[in-house]
N, C-alpha and C positions, 0 to 999 in steps of 0.2 A: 354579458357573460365574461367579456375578458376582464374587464374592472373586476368583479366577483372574484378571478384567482386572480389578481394581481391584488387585491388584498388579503387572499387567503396564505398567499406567501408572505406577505409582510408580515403577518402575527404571526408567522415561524419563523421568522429571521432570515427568510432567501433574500431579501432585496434590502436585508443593510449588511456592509464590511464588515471584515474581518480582518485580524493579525495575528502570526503566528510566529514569534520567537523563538533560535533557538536557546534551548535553557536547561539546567542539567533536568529540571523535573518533569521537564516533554518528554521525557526517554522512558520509554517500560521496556520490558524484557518479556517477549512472545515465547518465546522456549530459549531453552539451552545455549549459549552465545550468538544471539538474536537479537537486536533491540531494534524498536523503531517509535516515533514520532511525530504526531498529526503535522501537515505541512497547510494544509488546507483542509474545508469540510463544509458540507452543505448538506439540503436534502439529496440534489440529483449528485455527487459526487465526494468521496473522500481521497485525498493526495496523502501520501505517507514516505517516509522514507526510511529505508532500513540499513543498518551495520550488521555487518556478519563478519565473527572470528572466525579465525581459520578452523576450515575445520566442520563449522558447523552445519546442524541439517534441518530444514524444516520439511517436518515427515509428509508424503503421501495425504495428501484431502482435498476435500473440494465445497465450494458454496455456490450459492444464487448470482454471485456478482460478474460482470464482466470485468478484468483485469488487464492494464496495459501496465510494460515495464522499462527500464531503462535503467542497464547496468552503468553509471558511473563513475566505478574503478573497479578492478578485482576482476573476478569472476568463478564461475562454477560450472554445473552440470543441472540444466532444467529438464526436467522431464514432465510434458503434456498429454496426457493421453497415454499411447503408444510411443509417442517421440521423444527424445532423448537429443538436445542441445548444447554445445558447448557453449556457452556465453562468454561474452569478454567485455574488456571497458570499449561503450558507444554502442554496443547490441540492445535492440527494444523487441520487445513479443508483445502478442496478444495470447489472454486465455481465455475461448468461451465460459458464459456460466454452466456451471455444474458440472465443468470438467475436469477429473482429478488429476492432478499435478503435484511437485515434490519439488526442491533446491537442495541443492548440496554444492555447499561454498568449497573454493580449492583449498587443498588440506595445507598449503605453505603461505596463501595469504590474504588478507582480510579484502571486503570486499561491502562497496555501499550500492545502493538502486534506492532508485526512486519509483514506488508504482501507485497508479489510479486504479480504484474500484469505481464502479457505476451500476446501481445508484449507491448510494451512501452505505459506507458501514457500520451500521448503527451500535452493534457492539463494543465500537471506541470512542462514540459521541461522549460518556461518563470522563473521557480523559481528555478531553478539548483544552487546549488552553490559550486559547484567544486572548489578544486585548480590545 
């Protein structure tokens, strides 16, 4: 049995490397002065990392994935659920899945995070760019 998935991962790509560059063309633009950047990515996880202009907002939603985060400069106002966070640079959260949540970056300065979804977000696999 375990032979069985340990080759059923290898014809998807879980147990060989990967590299992930930064380069201007890893950057898409999620909404409105938002961009971010696969950092990593597998079946069981996708690493990302986002810049936010001042300013900006990413609206109220929610998905399947579990969500960990880790503001690196800047900050904003996360709201979880009911909750409502101030974030600053060195603050990390978790977000259960399907629970909706909102960012709003501080309106005087730009602001980067790094966050993990689990499992994969398969949504931005099209935009991989591995070496």
């Amino acid at each position: 049995m375990w032979l069985d998935e340990q080759m059923s991962y290898k014809k998807t790509g879980y147990w060989s490397g990967s590299l992930w560059r930064d380069k201007k063309e890893a950057w898409k633009e999620l909404v409105a002065g938002v961009h971010r950047r696969i950092l990593a990515n597998s079946q069981t996880a996708t690493l990302l990392q986002f810049r936010f202009e001042a300013g900006s907002i990413v609206a109220k939603h929610s998905h399947p994935h579990a969500q960990y985060g880790v503001c690196i400069e800047g900050g904003g106002d996360l709201t979880v659920g009911d909750h409502v966070w101030k974030v600053k640079q060195d603050d990390s959260w978790f977000i259960p899945p399907g629970v909706s949540h909102e960012y709003r970056n501080d309106p005087k300065k730009e602001s980067t995070v790094i966050e993990c979804f689990t499992p994969q977000r398969e949504e931005f696999s099209p935009d991989i760019s591995a070496e």
